[in-house]
N, C-alpha and C positions, 0 to 999 in steps of 0.2 A: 711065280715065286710069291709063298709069302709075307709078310712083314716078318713074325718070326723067321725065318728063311734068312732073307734080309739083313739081319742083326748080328745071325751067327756069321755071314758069310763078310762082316764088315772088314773086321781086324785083316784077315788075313785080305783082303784088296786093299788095305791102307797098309801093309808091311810088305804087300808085294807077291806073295805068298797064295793069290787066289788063282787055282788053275784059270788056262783066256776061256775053257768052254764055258764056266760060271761066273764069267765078268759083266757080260753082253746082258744075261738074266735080272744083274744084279742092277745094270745103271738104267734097262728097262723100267724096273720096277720104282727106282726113288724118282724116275722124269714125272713116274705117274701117282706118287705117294710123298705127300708133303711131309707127313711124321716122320718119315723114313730118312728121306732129302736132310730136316731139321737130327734127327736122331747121328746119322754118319758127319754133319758138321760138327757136332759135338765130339763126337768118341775120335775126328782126326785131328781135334782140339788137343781133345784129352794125351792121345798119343803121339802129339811131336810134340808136349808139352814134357811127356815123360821123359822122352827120349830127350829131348835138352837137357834134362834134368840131373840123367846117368849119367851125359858126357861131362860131369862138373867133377871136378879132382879137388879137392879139400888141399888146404896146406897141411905141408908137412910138420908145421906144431901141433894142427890139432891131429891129424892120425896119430904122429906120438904120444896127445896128453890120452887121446881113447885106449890105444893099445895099453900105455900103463894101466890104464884106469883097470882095463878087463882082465889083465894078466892079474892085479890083486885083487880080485874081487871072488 
């Protein structure tokens, strides 16, 4: 596998989403590539960071003062 390889097939093993026969490939390759190792700490940073992120529900003044605001505009 290579690093490109690697990169594309990050997301979907950190979402769950990575068939097992491309998993085994995948953690092969970052035990023996530090950039790779350093690159998927990042991007599983990055995506539980988002994912907390979606799950945050705004109060209901401000969806109301937005929806006004978009409905006049």
């Amino acid at each position: 596998m290579t690093c490109e390889d690697a990169h594309l097939n990050m997301h979907d093993y950190i979402s769950g989403e990575l068939a097992a026969e491309q998993q085994k490939p995948l953690m092969d390759h970052m035990d023996e590539c530090p950039n790779c190792r350093e690159f998927f700490r990042q991007t599983a940073n990055i995506q539980t960071t988002m994912r907390d992120f979606m799950q945050y529900k705004a109060p209901h003044e401000l969806q109301n003062a937005v929806s006004s605001i978009l409905a006049n505009a």
